[in-house]
C-alpha positions as CSV (number, residue, x, y, z in Angstrom):
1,X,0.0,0.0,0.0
2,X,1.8,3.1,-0.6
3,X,1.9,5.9,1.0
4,X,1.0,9.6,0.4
5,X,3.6,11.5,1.9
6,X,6.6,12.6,-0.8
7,X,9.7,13.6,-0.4
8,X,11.5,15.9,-2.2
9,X,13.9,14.6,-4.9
10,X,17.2,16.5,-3.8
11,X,16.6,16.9,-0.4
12,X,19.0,14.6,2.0
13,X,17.4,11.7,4.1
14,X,16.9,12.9,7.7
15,X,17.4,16.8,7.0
16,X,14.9,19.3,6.9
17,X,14.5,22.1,4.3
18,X,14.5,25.4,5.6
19,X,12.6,28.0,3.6
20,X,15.1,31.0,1.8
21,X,13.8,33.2,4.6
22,X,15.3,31.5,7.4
23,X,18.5,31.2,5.7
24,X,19.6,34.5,5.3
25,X,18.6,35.1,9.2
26,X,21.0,32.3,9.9
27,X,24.0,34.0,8.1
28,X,23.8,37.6,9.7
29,X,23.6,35.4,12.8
30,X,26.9,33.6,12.0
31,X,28.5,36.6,10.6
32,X,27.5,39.0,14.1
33,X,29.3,36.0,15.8
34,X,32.4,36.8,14.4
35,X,32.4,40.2,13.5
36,X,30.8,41.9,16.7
37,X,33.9,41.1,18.9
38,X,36.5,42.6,16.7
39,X,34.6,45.6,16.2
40,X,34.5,45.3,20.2
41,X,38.1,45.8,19.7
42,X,38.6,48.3,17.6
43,X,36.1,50.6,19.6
44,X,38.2,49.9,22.9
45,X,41.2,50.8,21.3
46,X,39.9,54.3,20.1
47,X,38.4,55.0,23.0
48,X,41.5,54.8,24.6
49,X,43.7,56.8,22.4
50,X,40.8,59.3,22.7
51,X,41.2,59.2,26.2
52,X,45.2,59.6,26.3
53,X,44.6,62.5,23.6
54,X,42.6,64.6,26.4
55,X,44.8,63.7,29.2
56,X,47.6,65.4,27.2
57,X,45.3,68.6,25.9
58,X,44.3,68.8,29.4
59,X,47.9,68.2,31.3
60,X,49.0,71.7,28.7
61,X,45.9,73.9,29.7
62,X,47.1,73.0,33.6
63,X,50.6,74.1,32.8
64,X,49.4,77.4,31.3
65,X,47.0,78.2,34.4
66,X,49.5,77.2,36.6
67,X,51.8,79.9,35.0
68,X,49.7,82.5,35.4
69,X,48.7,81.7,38.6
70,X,52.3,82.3,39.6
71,X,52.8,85.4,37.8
72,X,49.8,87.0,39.8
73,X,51.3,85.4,43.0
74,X,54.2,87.0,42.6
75,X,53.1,90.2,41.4
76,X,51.7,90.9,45.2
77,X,54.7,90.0,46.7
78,X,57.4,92.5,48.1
79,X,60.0,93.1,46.2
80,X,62.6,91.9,48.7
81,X,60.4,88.6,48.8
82,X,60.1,88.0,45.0
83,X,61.9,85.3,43.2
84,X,64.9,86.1,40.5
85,X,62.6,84.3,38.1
86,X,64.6,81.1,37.7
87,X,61.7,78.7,37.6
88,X,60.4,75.4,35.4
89,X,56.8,74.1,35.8
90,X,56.8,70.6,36.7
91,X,55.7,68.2,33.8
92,X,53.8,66.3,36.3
93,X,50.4,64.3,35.2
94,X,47.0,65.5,35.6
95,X,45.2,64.9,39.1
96,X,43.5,61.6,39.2
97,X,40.0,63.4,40.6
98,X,39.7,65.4,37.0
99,X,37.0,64.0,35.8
100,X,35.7,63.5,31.8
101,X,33.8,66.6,31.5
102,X,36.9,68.7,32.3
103,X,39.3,66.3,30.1
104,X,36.4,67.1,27.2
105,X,36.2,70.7,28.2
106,X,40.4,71.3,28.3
107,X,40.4,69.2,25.2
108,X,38.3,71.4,22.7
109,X,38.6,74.9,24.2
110,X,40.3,76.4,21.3
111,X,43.7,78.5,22.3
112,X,42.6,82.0,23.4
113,X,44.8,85.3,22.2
114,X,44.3,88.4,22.9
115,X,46.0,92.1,22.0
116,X,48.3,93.1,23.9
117,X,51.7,94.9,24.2
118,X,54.9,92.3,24.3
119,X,58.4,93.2,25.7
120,X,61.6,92.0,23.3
121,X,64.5,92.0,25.2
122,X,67.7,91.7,22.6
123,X,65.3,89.8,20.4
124,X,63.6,87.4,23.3
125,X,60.5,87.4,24.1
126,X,59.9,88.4,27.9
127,X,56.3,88.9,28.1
128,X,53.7,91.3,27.3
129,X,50.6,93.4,29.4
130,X,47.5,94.9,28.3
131,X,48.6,98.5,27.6
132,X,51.7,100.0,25.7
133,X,52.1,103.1,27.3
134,X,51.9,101.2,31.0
135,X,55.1,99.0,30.0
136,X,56.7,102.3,28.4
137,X,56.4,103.9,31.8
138,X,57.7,101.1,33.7
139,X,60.5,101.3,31.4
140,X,61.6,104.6,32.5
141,X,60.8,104.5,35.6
142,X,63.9,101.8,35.7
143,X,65.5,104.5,34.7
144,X,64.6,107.1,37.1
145,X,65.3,104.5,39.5
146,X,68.7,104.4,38.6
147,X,69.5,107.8,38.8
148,X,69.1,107.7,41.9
149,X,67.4,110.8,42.9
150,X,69.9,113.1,40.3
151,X,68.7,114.6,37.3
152,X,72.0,115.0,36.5
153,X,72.7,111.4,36.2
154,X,72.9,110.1,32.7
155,X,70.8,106.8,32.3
156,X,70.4,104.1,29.7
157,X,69.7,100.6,28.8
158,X,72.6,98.7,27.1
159,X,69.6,96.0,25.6
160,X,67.9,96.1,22.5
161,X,64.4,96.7,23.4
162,X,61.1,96.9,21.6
163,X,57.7,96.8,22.7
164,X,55.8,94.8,19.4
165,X,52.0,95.6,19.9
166,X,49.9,92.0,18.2
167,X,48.2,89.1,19.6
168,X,49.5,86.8,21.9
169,X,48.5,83.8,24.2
170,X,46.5,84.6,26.7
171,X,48.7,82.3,28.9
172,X,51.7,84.9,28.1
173,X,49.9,87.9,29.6
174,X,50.7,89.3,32.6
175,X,49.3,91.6,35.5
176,X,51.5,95.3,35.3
177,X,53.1,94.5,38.9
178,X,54.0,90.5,37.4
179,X,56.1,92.2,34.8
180,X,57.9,94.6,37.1
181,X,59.4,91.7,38.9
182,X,60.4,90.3,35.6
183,X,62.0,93.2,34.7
184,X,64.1,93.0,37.6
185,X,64.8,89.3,37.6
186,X,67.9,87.2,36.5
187,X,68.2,86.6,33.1
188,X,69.3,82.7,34.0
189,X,70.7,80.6,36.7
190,X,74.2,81.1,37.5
191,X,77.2,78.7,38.4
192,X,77.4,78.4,42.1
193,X,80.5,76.4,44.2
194,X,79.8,75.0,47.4
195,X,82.4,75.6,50.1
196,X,84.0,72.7,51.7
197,X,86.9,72.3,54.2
198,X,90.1,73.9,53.6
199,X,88.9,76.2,51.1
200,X,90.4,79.6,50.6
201,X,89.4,82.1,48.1
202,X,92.9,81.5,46.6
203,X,92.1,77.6,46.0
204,X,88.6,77.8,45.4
205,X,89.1,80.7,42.3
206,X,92.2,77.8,41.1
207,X,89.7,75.0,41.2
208,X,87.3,77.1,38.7
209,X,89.7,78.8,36.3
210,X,89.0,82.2,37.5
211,X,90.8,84.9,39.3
212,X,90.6,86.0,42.5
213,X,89.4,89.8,41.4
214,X,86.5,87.8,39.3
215,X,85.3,86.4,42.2
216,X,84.8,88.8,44.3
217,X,83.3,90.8,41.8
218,X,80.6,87.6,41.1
219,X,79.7,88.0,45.6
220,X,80.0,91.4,46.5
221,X,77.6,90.8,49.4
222,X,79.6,88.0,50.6
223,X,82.7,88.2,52.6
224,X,85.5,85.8,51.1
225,X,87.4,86.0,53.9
226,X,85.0,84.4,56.3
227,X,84.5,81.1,54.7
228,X,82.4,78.3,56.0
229,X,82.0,74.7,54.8
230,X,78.4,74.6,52.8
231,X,78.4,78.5,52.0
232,X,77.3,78.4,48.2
233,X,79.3,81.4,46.1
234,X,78.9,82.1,42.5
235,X,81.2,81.8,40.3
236,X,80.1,84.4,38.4
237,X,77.7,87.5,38.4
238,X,74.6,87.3,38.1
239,X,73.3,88.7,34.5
240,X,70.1,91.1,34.4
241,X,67.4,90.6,31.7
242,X,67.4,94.4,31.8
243,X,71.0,96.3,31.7
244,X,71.0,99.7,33.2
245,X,74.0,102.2,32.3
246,X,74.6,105.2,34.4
247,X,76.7,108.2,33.9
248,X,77.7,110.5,36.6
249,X,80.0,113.4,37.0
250,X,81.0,113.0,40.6
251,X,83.7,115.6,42.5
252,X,86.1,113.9,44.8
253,X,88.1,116.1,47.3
254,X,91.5,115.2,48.6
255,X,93.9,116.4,51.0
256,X,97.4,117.6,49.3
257,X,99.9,116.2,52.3
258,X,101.6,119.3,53.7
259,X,106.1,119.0,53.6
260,X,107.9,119.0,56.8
261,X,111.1,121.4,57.1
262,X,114.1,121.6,59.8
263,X,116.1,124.2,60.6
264,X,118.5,125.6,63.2
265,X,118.2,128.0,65.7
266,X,120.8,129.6,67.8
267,X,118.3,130.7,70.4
268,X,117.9,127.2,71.6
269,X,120.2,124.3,73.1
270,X,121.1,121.6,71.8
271,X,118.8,118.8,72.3
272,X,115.2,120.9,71.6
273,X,113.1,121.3,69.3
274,X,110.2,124.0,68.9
275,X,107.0,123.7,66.1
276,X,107.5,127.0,64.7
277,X,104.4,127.0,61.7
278,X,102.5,124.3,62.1
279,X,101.6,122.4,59.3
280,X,98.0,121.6,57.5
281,X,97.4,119.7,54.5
282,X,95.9,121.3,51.1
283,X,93.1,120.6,49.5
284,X,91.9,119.8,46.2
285,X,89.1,118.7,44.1
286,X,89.4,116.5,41.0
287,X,86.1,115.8,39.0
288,X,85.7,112.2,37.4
289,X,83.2,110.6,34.8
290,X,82.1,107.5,36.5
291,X,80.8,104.5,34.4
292,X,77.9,102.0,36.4
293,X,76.0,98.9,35.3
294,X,73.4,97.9,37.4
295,X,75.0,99.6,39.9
296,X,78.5,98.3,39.2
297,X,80.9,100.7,38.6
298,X,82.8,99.7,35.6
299,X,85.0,102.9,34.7
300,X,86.1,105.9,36.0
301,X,88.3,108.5,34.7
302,X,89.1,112.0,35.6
303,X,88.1,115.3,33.4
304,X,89.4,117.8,35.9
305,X,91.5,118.9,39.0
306,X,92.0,121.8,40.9
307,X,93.7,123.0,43.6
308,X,91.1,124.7,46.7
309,X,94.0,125.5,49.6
310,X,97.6,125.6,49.7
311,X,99.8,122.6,52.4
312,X,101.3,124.7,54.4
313,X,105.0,123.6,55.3
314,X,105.5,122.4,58.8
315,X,108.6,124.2,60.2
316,X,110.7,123.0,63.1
317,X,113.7,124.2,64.6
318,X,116.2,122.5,66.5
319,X,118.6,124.4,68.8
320,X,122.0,124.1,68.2
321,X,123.1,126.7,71.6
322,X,125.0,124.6,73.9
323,X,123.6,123.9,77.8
324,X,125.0,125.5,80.4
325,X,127.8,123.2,81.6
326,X,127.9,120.8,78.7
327,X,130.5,120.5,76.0
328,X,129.7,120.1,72.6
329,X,133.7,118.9,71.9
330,X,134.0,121.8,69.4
331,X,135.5,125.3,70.1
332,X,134.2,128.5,68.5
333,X,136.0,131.2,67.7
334,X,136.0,132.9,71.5
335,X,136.3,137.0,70.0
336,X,133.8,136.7,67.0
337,X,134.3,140.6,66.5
338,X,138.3,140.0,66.6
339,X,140.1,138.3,63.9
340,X,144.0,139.0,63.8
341,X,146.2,136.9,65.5
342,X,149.3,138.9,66.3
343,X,151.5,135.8,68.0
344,X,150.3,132.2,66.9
345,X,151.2,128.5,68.7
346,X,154.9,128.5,68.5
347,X,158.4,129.7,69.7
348,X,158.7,133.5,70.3
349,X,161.1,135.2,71.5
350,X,163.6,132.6,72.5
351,X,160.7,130.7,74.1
352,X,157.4,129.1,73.5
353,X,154.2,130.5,72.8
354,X,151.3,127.8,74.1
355,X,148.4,130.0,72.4
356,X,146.8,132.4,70.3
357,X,146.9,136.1,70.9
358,X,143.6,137.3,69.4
359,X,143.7,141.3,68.4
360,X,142.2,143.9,65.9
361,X,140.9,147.2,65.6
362,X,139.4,149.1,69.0
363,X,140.3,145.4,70.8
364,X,139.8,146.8,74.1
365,X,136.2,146.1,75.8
366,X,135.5,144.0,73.3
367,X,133.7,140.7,74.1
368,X,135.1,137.2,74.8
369,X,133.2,134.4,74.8
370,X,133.5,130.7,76.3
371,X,134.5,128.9,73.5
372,X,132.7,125.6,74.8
373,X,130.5,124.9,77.7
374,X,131.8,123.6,80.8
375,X,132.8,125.0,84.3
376,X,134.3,127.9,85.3
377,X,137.2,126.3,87.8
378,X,139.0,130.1,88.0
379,X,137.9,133.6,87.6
380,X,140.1,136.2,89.2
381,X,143.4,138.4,89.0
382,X,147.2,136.6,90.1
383,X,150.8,136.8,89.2
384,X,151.2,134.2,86.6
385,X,151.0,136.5,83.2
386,X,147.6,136.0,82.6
387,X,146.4,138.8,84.6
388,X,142.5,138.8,85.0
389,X,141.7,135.4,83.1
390,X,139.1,132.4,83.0
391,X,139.6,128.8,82.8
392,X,136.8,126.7,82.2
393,X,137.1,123.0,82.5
394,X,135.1,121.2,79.5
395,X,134.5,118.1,81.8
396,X,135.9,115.8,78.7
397,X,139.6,116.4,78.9
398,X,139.9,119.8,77.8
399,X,140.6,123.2,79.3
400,X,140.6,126.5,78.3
401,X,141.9,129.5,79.3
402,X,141.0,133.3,78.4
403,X,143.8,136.1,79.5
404,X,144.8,139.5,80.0
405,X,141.3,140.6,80.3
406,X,139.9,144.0,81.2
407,X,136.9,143.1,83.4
408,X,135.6,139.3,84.8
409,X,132.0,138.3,83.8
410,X,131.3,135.2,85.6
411,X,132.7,133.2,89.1
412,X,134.4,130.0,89.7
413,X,132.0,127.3,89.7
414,X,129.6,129.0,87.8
415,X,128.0,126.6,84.9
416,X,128.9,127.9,81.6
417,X,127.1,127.6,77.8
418,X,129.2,127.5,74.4
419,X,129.1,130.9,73.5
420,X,128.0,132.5,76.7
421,X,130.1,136.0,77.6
422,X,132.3,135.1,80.3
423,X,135.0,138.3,79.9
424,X,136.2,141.7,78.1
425,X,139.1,142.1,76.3
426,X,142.0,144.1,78.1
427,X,145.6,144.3,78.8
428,X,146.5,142.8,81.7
429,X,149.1,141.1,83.2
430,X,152.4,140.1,80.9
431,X,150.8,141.6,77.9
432,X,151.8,144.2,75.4
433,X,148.4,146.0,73.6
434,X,145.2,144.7,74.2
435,X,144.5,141.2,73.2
436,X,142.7,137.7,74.7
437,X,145.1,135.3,75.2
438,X,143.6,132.0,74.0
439,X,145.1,129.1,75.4
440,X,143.9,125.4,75.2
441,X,145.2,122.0,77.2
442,X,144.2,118.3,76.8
443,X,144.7,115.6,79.8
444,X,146.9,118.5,81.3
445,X,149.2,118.7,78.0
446,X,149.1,122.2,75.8
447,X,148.0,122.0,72.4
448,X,147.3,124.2,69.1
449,X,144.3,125.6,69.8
450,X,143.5,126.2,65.8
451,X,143.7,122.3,65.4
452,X,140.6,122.3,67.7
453,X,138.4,125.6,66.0
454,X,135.6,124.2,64.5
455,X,135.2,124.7,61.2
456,X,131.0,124.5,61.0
457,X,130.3,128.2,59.9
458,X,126.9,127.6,60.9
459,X,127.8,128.2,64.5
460,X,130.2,130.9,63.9
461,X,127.4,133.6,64.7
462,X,127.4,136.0,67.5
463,X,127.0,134.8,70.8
464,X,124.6,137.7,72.1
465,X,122.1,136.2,69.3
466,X,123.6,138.9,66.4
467,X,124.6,136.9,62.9
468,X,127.8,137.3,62.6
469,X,128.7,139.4,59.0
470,X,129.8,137.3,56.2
471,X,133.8,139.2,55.9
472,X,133.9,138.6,60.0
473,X,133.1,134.7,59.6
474,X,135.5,134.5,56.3
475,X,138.5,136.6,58.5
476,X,137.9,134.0,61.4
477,X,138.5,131.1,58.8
478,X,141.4,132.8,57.2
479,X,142.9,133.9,60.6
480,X,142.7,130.3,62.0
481,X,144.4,128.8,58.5
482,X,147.3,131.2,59.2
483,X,148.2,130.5,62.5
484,X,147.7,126.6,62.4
485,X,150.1,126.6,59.2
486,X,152.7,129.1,61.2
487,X,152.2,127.1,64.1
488,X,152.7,123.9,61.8
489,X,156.4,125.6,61.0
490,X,157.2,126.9,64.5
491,X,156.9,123.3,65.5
492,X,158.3,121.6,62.8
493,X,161.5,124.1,62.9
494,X,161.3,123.2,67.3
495,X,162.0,119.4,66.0
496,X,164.7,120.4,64.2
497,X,166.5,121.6,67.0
């Protein structure tokens, strides 16, 4: 019996026949299988390049309001408290707690500029503020600043400035009193040297290549002399963004050393000294042209000099009159006013003459003098030749003796000073005219007495305080040349014998 189900002619034993319908469902199926998962993928991967993107975008705009920030920190600062402008910004990453709508929002805010007026500072770009004519003013008021209160003071920058008007970040922008202090600031960081034990200015200035004069000049608040172990020094100065030139005329007054001068005084003894002018220093004013930069004076030479008071020469004299008593161990000539000698040191008469007979014109009453200081051991009249006649004992070997004098001026045991008037000339005892007979002895033994006359003009001048005249002192010299060369032949012609 057959039955009335039929199958299909192509169709496989035990598999069913879906309709063209469900076929195509069954391929998208198949095909979401594998594609779904790598388009899972790709979408991961974008999202987080996208992600990494606005960390970046976001991590700049941080940086630039972190700049500002500072600048308008700073700005309110005193200027003793504000930074030399040596700074980075840390590149640090973005804090965790930022969330996506501030990652979107840093991301596509579009860079903002603005006009404004920018500082060039030998062709760098320092910064710029809203308003030309504020940053021309602050310009010069650097200036005025460094004249220091004196018109008269030449100032100028050494930089090449320009102020270039445009638009610029906003990020570069700063408040009026921000720019001031960078203005001020260092142009970089320096090289410093920390001190360490056994340092010397000497050995750290050899250590760095530089001289002694350099590094001084790099710490001139610092005192290299006074070194501790961890000071820091620079190595050299510190550089300005802003050089400042000044020019001053500046008068300098001096004293002019006044001369010291010595001269001698008959009017006092031997041994003191009197201040006759006292002596004052000069004084005079030269003018110089001195050269600053940033205060540092870098030249200075002089345009003029002139003299405001005369030194006036100190003047001291220094006695040269002998003490009472004391021997100077050279004999004047004892009758200044008397020059001949009529009968030298020598045989006379069939004997010997032991001194000088001293004569001239009008000799009687005329003035003798002790011809070194010492002490009068006789003063009076007695029958030995002399007559009235002085001997005064020098107190260093020597003796003298004065004769035939008209009148006694002093006693025995009085103190006498070279040059002081002890007698008058006269004519008595074994004498022939009026004359002083000037006799001399040493340790007891009689000598020439014009071996002994010293021959320092200088003290050749009246004893009573008188100079004496030139043709006296040159007849005293002559008179004293004759009688030692006569004397020289009377005792040479004694030998003989």
């Amino acid at each position: 019996m057959q039955s009335n189900n039929h199958q299909h002619p192509c169709s496989a034993p035990g598999r069913a026949v879906l309709p063209e319908g469900e076929k195509q469902e069954s391929t998208l199926r198949r095909t979401a299988r594998v594609a779904l998962p790598a388009l899972a993928m790709v979408l991961v991967a974008g999202s987080a390049y996208m992600a990494h993107a606005w960390t970046n975008e976001a991590h700049q705009a941080e940086v630039k309001l972190r700049q500002a920030a500072y600048f308008q920190s700073t700005a309110a600062m005193k200027t003793n408290q504000q930074p030399t402008l040596r700074f980075t910004f840390a590149d640090g990453p973005v804090s965790e707690k930022t969330d996506a709508t501030s990652l979107l929002l840093a991301v596509n805010t579009p860079s903002v500029k603005q006009r404004a007026a920018g500082l060039y500072v030998d062709d760098k770009f320092v910064g710029a503020v809203q308003d030309a004519d504020k940053l021309k003013e602050m310009l010069n008021n650097l200036l005025v600043s460094a004249q220091n209160g004196d018109s008269s003071v030449q100032a100028a920058f050494l930089n090449k400035i320009q102020i270039v008007t445009k638009d610029y970040e906003t990020a570069s922008i700063v408040s009026d009193d921000a720019m001031m202090v960078l203005l001020s600031g260092d142009y970089g960081p320096v090289k410093t040297y920390t001190v360490v034990n056994g340092d010397t200015v000497g050995s750290i200035a050899s250590k760095n290549s530089i001289s002694q004069q350099k590094l001084a000049q790099a710490n001139p608040d610092l005192s290299l002399q006074s070194l501790h172990p961890g000071d820091e020094i620079r190595l050299e100065p510190a550089r300005k963004i802003l050089s400042v030139q000044t020019v001053q005329m500046v008068p300098e007054v001096t004293n002019i050393p006044y001369q010291k001068k010595v001269v001698k005084s008959n009017q006092l003894y031997l041994g003191t000294k009197f201040v006759k002018t006292k002596g004052t220093n000069g004084q005079k004013t030269a003018t110089y042209e001195v050269t600053r930069v940033n205060g540092q004076e870098i030249s200075r030479t002089k345009l003029t000099e002139g003299q405001n008071k005369a030194p006036v020469t100190e003047v001291t004299e220094v006695g040269t009159k002998a003490q009472s008593g004391t021997a100077t161990g050279c004999f004047l000539w004892p009758t200044p006013t008397l020059t001949d000698i009529t009968s030298g040191y020598g045989a006379r008469w069939g004997t010997f003459h032991y001194g000088l007979d001293l004569s001239g014109p009008d000799a009687m009453g005329q003035p003798i003098y002790a011809a070194d200081g010492g002490t009068v051991i006789f003063s009076a009249f007695d029958d030995s030749g002399y007559g009235n006649h002085v001997v005064i004992d020098h107190g260093n070997g020597f003796i003298s003796i004065y004769g035939h004098a008209s009148k006694l001026m002093v006693k025995s045991g009085q103190k006498v000073a070279q040059g002081q008037l002890i007698a008058l000339v006269g004519s008595t005892g074994f004498s022939t005219g009026a004359h002083c007979h000037f006799e001399v002895r040493k340790d007891g033994n009689r000598i020439d007495p014009t071996n002994l006359i010293c021959p320092d003009t200088s003290k050749l001048v009246a004893y009573t305080g008188a100079k004496v005249t030139a043709e006296q002192i040159e007849a005293m010299n002559d008179a004293a040349g004759v009688a030692r060369q006569t004397s020289m032949a009377a005792y040479q012609k004694l030998q003989a014998h």
